[in-house]
PDB file of N, CA, C and O in Angstrom, chain B, residues numbered from 101:
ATOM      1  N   UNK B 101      73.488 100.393  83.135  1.00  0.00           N
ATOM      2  CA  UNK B 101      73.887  99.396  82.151  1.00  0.00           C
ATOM      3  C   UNK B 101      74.301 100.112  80.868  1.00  0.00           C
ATOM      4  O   UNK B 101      73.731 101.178  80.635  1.00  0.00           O
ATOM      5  N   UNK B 102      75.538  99.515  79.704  1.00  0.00           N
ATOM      6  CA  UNK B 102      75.990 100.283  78.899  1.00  0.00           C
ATOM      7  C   UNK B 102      75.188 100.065  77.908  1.00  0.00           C
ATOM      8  O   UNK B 102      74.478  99.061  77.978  1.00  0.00           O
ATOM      9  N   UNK B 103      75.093 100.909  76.777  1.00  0.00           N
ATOM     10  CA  UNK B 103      74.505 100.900  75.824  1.00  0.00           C
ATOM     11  C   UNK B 103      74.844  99.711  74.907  1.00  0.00           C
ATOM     12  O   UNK B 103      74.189  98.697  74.664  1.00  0.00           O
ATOM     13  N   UNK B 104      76.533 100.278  74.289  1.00  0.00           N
ATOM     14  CA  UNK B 104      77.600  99.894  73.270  1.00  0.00           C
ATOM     15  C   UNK B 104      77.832  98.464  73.549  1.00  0.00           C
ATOM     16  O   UNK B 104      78.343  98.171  74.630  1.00  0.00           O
ATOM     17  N   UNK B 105      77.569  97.690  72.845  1.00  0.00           N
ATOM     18  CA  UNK B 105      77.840  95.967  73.173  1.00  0.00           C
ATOM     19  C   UNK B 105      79.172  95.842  73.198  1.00  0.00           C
ATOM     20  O   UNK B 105      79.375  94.728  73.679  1.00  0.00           O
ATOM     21  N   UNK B 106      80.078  96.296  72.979  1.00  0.00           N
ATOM     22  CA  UNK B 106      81.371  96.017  73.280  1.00  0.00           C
ATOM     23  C   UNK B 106      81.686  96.560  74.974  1.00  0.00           C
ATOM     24  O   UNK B 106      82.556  96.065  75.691  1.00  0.00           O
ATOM     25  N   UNK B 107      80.748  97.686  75.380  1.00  0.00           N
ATOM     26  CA  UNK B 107      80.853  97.904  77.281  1.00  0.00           C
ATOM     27  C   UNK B 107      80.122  96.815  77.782  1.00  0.00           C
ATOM     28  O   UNK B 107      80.282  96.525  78.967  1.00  0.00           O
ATOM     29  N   UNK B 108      79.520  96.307  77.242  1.00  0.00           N
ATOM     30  CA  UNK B 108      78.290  95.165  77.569  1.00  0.00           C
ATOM     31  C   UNK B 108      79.277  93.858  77.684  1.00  0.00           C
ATOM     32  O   UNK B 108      79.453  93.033  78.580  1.00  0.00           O
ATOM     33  N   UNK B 109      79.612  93.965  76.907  1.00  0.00           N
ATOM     34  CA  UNK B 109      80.468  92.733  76.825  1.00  0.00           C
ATOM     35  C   UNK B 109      81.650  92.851  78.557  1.00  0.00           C
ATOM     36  O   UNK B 109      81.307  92.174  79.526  1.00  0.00           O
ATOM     37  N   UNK B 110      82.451  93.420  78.611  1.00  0.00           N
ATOM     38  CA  UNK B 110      83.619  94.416  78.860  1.00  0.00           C
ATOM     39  C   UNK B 110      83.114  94.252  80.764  1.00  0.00           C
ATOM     40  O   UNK B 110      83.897  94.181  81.711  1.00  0.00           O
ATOM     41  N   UNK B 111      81.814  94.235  80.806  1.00  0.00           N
ATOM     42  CA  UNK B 111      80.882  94.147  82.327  1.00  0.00           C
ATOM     43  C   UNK B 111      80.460  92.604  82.061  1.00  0.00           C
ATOM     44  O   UNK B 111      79.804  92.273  83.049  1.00  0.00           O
ATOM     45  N   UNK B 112      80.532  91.738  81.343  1.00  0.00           N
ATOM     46  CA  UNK B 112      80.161  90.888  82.087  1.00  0.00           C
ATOM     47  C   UNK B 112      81.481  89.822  82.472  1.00  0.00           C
ATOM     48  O   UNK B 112      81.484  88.813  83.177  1.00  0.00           O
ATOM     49  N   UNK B 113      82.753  90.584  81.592  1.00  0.00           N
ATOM     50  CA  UNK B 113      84.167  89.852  81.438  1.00  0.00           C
ATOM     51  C   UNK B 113      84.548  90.224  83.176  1.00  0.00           C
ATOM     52  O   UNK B 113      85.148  89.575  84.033  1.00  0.00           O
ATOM     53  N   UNK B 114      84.103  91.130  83.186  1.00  0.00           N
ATOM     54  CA  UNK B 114      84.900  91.879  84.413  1.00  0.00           C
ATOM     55  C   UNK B 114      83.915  91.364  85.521  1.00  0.00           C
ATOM     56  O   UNK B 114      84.384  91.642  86.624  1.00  0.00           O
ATOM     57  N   UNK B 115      82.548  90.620  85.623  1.00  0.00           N
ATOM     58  CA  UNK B 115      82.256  90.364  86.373  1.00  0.00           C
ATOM     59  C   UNK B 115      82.921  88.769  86.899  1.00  0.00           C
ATOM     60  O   UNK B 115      83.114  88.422  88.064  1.00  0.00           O
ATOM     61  N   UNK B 116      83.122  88.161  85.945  1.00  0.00           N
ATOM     62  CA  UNK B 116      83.684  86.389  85.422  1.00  0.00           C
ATOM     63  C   UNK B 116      85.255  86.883  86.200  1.00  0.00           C
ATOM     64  O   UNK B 116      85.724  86.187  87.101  1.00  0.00           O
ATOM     65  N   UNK B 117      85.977  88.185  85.708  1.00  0.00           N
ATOM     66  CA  UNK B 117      87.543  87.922  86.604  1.00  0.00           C
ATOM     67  C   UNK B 117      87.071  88.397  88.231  1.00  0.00           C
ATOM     68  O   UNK B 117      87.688  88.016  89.227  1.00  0.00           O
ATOM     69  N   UNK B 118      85.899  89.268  88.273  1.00  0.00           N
ATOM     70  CA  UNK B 118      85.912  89.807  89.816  1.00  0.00           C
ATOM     71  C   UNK B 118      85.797  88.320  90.590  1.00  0.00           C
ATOM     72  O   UNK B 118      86.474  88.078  91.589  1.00  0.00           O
ATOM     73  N   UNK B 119      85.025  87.526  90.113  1.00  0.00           N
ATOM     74  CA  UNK B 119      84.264  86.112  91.060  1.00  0.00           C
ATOM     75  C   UNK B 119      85.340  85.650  90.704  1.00  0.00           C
ATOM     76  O   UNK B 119      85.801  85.490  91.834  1.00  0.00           O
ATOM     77  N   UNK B 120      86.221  85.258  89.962  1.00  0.00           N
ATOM     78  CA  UNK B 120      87.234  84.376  89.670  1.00  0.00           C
ATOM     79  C   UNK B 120      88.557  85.213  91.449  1.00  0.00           C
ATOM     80  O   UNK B 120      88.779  84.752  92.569  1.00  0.00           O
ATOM     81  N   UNK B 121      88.972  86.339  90.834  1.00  0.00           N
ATOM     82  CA  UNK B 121      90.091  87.043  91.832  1.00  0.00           C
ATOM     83  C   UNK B 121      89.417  86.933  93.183  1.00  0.00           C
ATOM     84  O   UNK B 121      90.241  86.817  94.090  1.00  0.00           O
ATOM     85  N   UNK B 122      87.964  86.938  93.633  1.00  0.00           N
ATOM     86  CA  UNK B 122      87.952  86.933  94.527  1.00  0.00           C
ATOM     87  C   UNK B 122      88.240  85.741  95.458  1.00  0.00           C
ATOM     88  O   UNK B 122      88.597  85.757  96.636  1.00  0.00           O
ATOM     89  N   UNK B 123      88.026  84.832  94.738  1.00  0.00           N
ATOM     90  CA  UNK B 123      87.811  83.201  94.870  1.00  0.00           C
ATOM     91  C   UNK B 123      88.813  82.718  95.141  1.00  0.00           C
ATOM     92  O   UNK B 123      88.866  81.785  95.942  1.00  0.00           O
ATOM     93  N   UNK B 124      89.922  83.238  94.524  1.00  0.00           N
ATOM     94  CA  UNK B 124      91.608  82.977  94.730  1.00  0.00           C
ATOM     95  C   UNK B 124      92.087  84.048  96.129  1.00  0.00           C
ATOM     96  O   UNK B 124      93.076  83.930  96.852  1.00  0.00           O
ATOM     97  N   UNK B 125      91.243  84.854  96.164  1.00  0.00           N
ATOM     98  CA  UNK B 125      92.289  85.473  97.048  1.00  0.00           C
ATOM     99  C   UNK B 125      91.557  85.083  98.667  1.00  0.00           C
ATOM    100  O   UNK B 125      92.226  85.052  99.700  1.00  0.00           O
ATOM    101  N   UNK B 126      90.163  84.827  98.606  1.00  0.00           N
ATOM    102  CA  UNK B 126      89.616  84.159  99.592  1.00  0.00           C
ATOM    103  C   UNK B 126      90.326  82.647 100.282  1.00  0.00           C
ATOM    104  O   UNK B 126      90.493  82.311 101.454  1.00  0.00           O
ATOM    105  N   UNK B 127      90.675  81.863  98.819  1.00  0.00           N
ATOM    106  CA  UNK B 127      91.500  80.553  99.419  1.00  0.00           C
ATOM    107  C   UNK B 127      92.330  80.765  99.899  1.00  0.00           C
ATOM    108  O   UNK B 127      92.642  80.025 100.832  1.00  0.00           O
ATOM    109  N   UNK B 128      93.461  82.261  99.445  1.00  0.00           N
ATOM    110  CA  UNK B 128      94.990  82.482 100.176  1.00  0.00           C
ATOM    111  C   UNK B 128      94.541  82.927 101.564  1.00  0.00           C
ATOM    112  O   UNK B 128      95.515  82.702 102.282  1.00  0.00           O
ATOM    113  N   UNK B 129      93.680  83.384 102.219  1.00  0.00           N
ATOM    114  CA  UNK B 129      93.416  83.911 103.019  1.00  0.00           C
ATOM    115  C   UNK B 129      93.092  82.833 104.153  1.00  0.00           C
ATOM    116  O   UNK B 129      93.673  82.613 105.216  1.00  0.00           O
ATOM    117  N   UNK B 130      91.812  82.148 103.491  1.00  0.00           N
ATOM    118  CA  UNK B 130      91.722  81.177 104.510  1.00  0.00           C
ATOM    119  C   UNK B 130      93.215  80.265 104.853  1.00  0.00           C
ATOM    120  O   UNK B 130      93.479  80.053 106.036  1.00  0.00           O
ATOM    121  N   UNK B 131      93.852  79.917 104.118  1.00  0.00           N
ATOM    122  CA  UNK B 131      94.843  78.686 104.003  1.00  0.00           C
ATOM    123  C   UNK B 131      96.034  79.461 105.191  1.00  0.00           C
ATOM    124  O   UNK B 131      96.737  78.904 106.034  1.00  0.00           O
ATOM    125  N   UNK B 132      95.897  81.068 104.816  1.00  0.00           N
ATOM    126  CA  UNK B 132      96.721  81.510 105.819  1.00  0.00           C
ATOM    127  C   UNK B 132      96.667  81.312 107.449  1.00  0.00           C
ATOM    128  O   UNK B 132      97.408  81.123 108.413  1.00  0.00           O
ATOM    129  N   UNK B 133      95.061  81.510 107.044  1.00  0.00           N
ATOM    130  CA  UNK B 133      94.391  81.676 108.608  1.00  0.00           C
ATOM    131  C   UNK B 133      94.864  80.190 109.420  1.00  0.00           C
ATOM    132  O   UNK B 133      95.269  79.968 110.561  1.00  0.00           O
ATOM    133  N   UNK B 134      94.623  79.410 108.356  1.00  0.00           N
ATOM    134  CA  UNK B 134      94.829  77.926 109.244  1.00  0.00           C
ATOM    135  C   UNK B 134      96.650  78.047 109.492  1.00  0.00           C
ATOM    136  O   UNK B 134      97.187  77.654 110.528  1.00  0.00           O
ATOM    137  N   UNK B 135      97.289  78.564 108.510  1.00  0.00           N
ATOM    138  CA  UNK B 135      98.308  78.449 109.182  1.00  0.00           C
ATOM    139  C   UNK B 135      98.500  79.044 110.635  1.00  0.00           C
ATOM    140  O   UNK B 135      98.897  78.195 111.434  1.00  0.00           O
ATOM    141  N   UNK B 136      98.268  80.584 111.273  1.00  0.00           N
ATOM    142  CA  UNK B 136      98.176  80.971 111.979  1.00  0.00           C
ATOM    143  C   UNK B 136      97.611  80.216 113.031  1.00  0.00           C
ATOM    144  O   UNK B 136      98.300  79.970 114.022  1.00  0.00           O
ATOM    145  N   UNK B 137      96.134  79.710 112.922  1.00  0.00           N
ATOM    146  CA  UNK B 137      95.549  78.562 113.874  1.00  0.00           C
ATOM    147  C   UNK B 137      96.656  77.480 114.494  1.00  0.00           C
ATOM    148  O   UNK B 137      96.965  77.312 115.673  1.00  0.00           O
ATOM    149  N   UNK B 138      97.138  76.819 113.325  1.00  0.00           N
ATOM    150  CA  UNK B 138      98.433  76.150 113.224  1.00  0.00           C
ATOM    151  C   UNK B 138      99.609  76.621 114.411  1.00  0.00           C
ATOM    152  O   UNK B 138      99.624  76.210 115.571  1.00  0.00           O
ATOM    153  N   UNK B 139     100.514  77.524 113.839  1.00  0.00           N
ATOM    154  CA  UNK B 139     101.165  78.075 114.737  1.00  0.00           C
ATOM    155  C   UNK B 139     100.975  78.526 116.238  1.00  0.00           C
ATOM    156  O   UNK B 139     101.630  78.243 117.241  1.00  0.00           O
ATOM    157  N   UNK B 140      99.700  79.435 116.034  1.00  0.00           N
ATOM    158  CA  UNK B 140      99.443  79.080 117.637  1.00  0.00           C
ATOM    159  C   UNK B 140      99.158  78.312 118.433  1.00  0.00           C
ATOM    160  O   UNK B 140      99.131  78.383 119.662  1.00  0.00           O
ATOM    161  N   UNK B 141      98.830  77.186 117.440  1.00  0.00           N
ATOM    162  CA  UNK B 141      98.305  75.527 118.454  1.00  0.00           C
ATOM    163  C   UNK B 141      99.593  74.533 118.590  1.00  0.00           C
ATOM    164  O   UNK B 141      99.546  73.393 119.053  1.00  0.00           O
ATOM    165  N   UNK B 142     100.918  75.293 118.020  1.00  0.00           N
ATOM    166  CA  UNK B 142     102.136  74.316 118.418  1.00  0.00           C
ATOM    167  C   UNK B 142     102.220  73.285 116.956  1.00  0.00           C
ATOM    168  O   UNK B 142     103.089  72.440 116.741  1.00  0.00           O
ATOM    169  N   UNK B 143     101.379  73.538 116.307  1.00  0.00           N
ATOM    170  CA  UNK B 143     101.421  72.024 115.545  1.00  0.00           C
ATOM    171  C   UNK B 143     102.185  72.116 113.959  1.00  0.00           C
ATOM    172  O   UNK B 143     102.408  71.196 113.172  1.00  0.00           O
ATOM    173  N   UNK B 144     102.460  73.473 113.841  1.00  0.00           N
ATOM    174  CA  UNK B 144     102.737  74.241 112.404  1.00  0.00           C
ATOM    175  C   UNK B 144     104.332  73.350 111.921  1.00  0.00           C
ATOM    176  O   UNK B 144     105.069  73.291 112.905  1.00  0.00           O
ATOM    177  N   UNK B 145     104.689  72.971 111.202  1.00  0.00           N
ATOM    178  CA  UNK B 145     106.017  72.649 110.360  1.00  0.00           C
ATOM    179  C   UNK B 145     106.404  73.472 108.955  1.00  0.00           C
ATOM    180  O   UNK B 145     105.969  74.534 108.510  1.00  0.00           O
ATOM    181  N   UNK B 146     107.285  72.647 108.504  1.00  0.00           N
ATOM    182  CA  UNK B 146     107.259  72.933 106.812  1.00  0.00           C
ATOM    183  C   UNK B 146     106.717  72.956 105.964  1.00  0.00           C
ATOM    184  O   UNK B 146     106.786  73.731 105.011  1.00  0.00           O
ATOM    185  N   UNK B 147     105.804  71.760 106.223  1.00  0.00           N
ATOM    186  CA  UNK B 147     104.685  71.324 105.423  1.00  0.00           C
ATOM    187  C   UNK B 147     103.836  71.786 105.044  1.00  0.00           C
ATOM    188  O   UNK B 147     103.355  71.792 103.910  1.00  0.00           O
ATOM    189  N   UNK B 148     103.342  72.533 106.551  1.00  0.00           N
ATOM    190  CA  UNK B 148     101.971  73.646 106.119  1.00  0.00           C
ATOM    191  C   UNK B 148     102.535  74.588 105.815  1.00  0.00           C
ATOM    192  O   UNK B 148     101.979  75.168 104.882  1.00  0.00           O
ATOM    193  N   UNK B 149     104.022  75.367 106.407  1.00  0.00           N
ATOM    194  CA  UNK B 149     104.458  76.673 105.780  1.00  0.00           C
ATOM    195  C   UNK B 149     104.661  76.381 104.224  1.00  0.00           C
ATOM    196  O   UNK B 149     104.540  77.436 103.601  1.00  0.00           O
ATOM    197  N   UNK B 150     104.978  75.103 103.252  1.00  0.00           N
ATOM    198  CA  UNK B 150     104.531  75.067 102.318  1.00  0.00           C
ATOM    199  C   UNK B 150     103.641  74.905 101.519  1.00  0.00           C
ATOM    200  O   UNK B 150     103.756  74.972 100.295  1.00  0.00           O
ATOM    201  N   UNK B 151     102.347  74.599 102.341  1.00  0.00           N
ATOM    202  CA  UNK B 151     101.414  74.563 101.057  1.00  0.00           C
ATOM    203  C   UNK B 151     100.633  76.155 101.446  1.00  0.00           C
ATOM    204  O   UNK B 151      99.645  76.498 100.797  1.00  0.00           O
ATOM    205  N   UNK B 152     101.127  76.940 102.425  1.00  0.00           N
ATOM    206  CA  UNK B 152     100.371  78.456 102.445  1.00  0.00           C
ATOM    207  C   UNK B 152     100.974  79.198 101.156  1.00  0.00           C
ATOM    208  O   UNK B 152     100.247  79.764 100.339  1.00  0.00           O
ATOM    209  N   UNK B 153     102.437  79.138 101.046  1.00  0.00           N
ATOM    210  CA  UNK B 153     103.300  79.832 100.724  1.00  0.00           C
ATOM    211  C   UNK B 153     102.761  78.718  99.227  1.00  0.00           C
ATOM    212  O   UNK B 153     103.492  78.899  98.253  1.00  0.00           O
ATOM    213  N   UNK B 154     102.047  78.057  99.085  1.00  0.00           N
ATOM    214  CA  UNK B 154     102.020  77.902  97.856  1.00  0.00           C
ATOM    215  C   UNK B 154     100.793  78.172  96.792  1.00  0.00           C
ATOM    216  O   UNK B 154     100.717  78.182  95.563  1.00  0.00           O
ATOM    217  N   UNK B 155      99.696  78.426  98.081  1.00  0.00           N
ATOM    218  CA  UNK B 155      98.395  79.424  97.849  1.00  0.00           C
ATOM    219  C   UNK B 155      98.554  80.794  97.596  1.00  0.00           C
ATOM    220  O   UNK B 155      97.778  81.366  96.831  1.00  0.00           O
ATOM    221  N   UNK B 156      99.849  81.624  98.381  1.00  0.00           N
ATOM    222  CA  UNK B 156     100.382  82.437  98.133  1.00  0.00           C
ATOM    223  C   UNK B 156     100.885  82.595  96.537  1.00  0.00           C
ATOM    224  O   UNK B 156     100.878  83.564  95.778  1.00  0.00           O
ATOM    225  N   UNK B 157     101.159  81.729  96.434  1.00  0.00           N
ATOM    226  CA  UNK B 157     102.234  81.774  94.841  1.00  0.00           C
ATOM    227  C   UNK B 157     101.152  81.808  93.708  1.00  0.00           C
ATOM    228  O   UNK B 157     101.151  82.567  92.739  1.00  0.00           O
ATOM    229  N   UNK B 158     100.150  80.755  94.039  1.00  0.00           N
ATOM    230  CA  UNK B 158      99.181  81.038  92.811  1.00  0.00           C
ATOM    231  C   UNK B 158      98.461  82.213  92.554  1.00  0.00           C
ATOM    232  O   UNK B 158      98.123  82.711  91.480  1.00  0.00           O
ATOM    233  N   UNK B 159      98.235  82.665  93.996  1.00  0.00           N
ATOM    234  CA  UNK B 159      97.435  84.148  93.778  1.00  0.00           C
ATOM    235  C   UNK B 159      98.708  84.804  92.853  1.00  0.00           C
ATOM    236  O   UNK B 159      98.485  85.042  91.666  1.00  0.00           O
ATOM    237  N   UNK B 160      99.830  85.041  93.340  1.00  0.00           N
ATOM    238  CA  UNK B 160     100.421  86.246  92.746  1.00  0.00           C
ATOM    239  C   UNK B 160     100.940  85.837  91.260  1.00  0.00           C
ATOM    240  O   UNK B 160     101.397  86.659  90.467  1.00  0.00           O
ATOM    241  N   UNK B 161     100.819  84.599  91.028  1.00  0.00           N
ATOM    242  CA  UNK B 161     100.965  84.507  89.311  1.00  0.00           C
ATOM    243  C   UNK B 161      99.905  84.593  88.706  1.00  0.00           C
ATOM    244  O   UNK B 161     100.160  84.584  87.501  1.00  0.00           O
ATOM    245  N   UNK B 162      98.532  84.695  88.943  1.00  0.00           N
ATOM    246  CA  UNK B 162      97.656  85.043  88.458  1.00  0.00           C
ATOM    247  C   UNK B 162      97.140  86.401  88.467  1.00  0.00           C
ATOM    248  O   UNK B 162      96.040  86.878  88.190  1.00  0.00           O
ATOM    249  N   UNK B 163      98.177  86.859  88.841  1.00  0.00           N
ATOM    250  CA  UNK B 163      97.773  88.772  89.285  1.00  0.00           C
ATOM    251  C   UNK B 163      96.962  89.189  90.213  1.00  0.00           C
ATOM    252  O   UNK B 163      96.572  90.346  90.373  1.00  0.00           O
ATOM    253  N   UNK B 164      96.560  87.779  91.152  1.00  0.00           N
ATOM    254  CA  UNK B 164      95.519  88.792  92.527  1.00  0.00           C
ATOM    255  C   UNK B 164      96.162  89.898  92.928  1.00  0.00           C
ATOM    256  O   UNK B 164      95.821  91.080  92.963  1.00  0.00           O
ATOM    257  N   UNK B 165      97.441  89.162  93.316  1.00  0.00           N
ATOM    258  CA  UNK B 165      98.378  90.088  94.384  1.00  0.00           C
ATOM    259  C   UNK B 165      99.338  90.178  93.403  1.00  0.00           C
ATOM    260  O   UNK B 165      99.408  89.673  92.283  1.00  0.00           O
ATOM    261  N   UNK B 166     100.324  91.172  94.241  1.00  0.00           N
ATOM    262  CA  UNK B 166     101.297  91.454  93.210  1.00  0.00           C
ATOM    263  C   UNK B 166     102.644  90.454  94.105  1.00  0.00           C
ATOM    264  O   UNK B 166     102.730  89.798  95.143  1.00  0.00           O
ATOM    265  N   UNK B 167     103.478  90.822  93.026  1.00  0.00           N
ATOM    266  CA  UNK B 167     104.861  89.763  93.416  1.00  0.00           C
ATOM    267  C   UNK B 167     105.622  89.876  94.841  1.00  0.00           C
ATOM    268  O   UNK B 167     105.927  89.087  95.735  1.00  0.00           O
ATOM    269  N   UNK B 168     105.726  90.827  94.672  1.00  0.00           N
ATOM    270  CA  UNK B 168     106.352  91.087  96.124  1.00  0.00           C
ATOM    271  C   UNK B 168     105.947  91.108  97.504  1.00  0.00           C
ATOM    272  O   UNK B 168     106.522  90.830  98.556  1.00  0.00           O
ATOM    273  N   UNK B 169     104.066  91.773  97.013  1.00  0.00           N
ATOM    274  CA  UNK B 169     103.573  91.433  98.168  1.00  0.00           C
ATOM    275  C   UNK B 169     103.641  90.335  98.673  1.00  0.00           C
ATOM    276  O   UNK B 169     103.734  90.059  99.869  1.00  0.00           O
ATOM    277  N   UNK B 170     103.581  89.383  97.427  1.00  0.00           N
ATOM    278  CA  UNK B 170     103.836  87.822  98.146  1.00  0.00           C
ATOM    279  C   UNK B 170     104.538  87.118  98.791  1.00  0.00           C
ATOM    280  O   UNK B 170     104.499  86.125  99.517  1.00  0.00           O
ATOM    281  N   UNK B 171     105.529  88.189  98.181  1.00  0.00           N
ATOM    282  CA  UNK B 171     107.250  87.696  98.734  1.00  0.00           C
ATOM    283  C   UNK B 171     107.303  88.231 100.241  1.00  0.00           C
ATOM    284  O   UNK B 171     108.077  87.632 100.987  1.00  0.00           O
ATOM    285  N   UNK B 172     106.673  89.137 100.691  1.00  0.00           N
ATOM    286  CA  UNK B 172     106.641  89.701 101.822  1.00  0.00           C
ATOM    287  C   UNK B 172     105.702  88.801 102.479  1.00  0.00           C
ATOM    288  O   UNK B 172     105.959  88.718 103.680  1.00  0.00           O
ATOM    289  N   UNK B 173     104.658  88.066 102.097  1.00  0.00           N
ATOM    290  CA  UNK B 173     103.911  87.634 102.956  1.00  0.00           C
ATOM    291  C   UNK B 173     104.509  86.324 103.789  1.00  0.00           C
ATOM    292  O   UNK B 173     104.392  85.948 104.955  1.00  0.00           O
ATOM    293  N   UNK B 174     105.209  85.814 102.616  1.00  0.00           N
ATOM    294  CA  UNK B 174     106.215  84.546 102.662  1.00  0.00           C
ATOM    295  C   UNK B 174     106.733  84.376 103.597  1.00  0.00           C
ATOM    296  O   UNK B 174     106.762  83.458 104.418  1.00  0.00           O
ATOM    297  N   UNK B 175     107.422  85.804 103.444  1.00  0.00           N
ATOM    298  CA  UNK B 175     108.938  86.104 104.143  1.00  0.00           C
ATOM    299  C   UNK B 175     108.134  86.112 106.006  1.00  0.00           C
ATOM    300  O   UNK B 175     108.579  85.542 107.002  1.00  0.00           O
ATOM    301  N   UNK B 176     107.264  86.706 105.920  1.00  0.00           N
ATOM    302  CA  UNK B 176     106.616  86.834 107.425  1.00  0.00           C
ATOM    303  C   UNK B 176     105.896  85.499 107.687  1.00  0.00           C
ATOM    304  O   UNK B 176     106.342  85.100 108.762  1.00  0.00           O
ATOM    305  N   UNK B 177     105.148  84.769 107.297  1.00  0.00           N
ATOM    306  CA  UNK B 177     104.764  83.185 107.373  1.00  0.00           C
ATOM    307  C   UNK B 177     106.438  82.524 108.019  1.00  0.00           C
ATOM    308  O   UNK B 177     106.515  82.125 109.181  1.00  0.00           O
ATOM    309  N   UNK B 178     107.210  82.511 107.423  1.00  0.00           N
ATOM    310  CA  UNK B 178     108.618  81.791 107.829  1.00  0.00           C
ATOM    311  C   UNK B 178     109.196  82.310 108.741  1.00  0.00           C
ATOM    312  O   UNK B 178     109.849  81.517 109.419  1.00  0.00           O
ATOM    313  N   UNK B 179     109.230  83.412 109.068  1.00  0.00           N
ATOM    314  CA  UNK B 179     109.729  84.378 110.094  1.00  0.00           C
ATOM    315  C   UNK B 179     109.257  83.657 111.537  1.00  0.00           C
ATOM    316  O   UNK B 179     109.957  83.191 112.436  1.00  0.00           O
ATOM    317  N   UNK B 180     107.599  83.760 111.387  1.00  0.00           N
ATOM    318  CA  UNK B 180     106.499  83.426 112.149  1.00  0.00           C
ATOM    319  C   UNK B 180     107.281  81.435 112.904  1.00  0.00           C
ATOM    320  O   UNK B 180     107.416  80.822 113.963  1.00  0.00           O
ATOM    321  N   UNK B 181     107.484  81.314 111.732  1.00  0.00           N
ATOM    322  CA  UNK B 181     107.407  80.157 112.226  1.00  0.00           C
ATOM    323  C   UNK B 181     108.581  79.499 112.900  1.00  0.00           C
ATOM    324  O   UNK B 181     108.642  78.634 113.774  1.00  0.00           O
ATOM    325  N   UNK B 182     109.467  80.150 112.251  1.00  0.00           N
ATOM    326  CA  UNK B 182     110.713  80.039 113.280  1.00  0.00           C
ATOM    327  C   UNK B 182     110.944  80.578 114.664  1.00  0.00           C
ATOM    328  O   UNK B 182     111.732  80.227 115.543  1.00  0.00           O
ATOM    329  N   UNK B 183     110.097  81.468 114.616  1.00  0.00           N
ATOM    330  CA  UNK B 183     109.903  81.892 116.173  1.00  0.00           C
ATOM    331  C   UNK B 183     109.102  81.413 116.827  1.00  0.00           C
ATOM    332  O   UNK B 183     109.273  81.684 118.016  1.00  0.00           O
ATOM    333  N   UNK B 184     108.142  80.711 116.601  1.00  0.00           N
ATOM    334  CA  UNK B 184     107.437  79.723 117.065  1.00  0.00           C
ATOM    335  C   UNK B 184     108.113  77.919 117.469  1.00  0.00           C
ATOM    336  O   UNK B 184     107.870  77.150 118.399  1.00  0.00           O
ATOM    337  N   UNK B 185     108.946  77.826 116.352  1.00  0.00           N
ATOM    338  CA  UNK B 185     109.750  76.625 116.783  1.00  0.00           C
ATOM    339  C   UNK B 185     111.183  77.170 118.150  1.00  0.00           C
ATOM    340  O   UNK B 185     111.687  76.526 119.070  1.00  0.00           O
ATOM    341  N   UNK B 186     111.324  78.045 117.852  1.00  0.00           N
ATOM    342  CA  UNK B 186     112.616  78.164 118.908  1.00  0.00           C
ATOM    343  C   UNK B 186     112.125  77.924 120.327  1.00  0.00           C
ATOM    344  O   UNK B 186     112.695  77.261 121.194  1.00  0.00           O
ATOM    345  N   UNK B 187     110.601  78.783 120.444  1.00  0.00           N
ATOM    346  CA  UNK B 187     110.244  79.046 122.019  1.00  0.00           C
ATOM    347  C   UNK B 187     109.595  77.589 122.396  1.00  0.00           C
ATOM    348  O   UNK B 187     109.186  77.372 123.536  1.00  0.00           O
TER     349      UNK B 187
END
């Protein structure tokens, strides 16, 4: 534990964003998973590829993730799913 009340401070800020980032990036995760569940059960549309891709979006404007990763995750969620509608 730090001495200096300003490190004191500094650890408990950083504990408030760790539970906060984790919390967000746990929801993108799950929301993904159901999409996947989704897709492999036949039942997946637009709908759910939009509200993943929109759990996606909040993480990365809040700085969980970064931008692009998101954009990449996107880009593979839609990919996913169009190949799932063709077959």
């Amino acid at each position: 534990m730090p001495n200096i009340k300003s490190a004191m401070k500094r650890v408990k800020v950083n504990e408030k964003k760790n539970l906060r980032n984790r919390m967000i990036k746990s929801a993108m995760r799950t929301t993904i998973k159901k999409y996947d569940t989704a897709v492999a059960a036949g039942s997946a549309d637009e709908k759910v590829l939009a509200t993943t891709q929109g759990a996606i979006d909040r993480a990365a404007s809040k700085g969980v993730i970064h931008k692009n990763a998101a954009n990449r995750k996107k880009a593979r969620l839609a990919k996913q799913l169009a190949k799932a509608q063709q077959a």
